[in-house]
C-alpha positions in Angstrom: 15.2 75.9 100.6 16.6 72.7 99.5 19.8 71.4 102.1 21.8 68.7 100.9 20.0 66.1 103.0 17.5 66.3 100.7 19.2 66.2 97.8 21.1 63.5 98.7 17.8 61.5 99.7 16.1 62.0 96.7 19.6 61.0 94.9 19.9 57.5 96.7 16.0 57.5 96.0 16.3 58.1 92.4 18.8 55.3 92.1 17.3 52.8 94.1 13.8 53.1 91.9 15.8 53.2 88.6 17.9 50.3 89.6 14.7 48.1 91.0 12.9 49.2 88.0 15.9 48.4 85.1 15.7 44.4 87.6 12.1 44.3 87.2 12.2 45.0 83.0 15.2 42.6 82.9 14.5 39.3 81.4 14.0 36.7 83.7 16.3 34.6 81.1 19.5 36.9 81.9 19.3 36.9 85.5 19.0 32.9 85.5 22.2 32.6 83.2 24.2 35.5 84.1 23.5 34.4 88.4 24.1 30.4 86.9 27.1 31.0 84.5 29.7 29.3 86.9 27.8 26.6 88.3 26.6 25.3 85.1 30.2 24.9 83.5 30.5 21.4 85.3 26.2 21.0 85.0 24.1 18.9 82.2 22.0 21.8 81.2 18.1 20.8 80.9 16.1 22.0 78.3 12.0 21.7 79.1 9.7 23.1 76.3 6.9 25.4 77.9 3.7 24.4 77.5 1.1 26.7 76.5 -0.4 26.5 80.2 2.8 27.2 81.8 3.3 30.2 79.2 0.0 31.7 79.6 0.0 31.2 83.1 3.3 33.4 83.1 2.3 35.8 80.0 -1.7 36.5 82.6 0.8 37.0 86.0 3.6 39.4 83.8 1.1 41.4 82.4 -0.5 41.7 86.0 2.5 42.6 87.3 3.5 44.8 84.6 -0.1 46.7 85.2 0.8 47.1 89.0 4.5 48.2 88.5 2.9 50.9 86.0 0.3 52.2 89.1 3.0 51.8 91.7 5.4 54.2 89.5 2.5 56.7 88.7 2.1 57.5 92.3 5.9 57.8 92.7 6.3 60.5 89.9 3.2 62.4 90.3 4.1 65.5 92.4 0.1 65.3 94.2 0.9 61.9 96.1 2.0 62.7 99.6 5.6 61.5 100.8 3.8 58.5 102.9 1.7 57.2 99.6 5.3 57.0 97.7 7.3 55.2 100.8 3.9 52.8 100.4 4.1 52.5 96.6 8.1 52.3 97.1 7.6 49.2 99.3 5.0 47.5 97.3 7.2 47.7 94.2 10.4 46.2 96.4 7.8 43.8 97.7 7.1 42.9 93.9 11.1 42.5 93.1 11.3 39.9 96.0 8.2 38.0 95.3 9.4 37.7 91.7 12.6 36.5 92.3 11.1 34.1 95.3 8.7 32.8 92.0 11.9 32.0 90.3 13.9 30.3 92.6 11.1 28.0 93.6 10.5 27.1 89.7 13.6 26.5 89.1 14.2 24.4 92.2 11.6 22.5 91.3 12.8 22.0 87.5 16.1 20.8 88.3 14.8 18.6 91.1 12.3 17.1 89.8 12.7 18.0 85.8 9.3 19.1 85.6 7.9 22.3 83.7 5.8 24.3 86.2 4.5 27.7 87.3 4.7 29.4 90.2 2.7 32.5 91.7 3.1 33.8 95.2 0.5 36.1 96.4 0.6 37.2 100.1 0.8 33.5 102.6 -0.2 31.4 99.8 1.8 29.7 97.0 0.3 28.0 94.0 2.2 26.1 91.6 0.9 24.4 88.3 3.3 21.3 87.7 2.5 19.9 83.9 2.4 16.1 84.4 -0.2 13.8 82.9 -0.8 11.9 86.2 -2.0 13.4 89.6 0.4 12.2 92.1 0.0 12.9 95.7 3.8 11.4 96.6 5.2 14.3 94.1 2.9 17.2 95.6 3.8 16.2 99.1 6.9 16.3 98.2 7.1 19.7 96.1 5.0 21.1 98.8 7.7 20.7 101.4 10.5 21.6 98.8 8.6 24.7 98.8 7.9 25.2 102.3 11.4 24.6 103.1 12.1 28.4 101.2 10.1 30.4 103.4 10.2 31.3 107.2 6.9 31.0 107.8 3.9 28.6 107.0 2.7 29.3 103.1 -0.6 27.7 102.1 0.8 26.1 99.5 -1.4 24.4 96.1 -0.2 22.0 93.7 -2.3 21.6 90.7 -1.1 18.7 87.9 -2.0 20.0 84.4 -1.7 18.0 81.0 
């Protein structure tokens, strides 16, 4: 028999996955203008064109992510995984959310900083970022790699990679 503990779990469960799910599908576009829309009253706005690395760099890592979210949410509705193998899934796909967002912020950090068109892909201590620039300068990636550093608690093993 079902109490209304349970139902009330799987209620506040349901939301939270629908609601992490409906952030993840959002365009990345809408969160940066709708979470910008007062500061950038008073704001030149920058416009960079993406480059085709930058935007197959991010087309390869959202259709990885994409694959993963799609796994994570199998295992969540499928009635055979075990309670502990959906908390696990649950947590990856929250893990996901954050690490996305984290990717965003330190782009756009590094855009408005430095006006440079880049990439950005965390995966577990280590961060790489692809920074399109025709020259290698060692100055700038000191410099983003401490910009970067400076967003996390602990130490990140942190690449920077100058594309043309």
């Amino acid at each position: 028999m079902i109490n209304k503990q349970s139902i009330w779990l799987l209620t506040l469960f349901s939301l939270i996955l629908v609601l992490s799910v409906y952030y993840i599908t959002m365009p990345s576009e809408f969160l940066a203008t709708a979470s910008n829309t007062a500061k950038e009253e008073n704001k030149e706005v920058v416009k960079v064109k993406e480059s085709e690395v930058i935007s197959t760099l991010k087309v390869e890592n959202n259709e990885e992510r994409e694959e993963k979210i799609t796994e994570l949410q199998t295992i969540l509705t499928s009635e055979s995984s075990t309670s502990e193998e959906k908390n696990n899934a649950y947590e990856e796909l929250k893990t996901l959310n954050i690490l996305k967002g984290k990717e965003e912020e330190i782009s756009a950090k590094i855009t408005n900083q430095y006006k440079l068109e880049n990439f950005v892909k965390i995966k577990d201590d280590q961060v790489r970022i692809v920074v399109i620039k025709d020259k290698h300068d060692t100055k700038l990636a000191n410099e983003i790699m401490n910009l970067v550093q400076e967003s996390f608690d602990t130490k990140m093993y942190i690449s920077v990679k100058f594309q043309k």
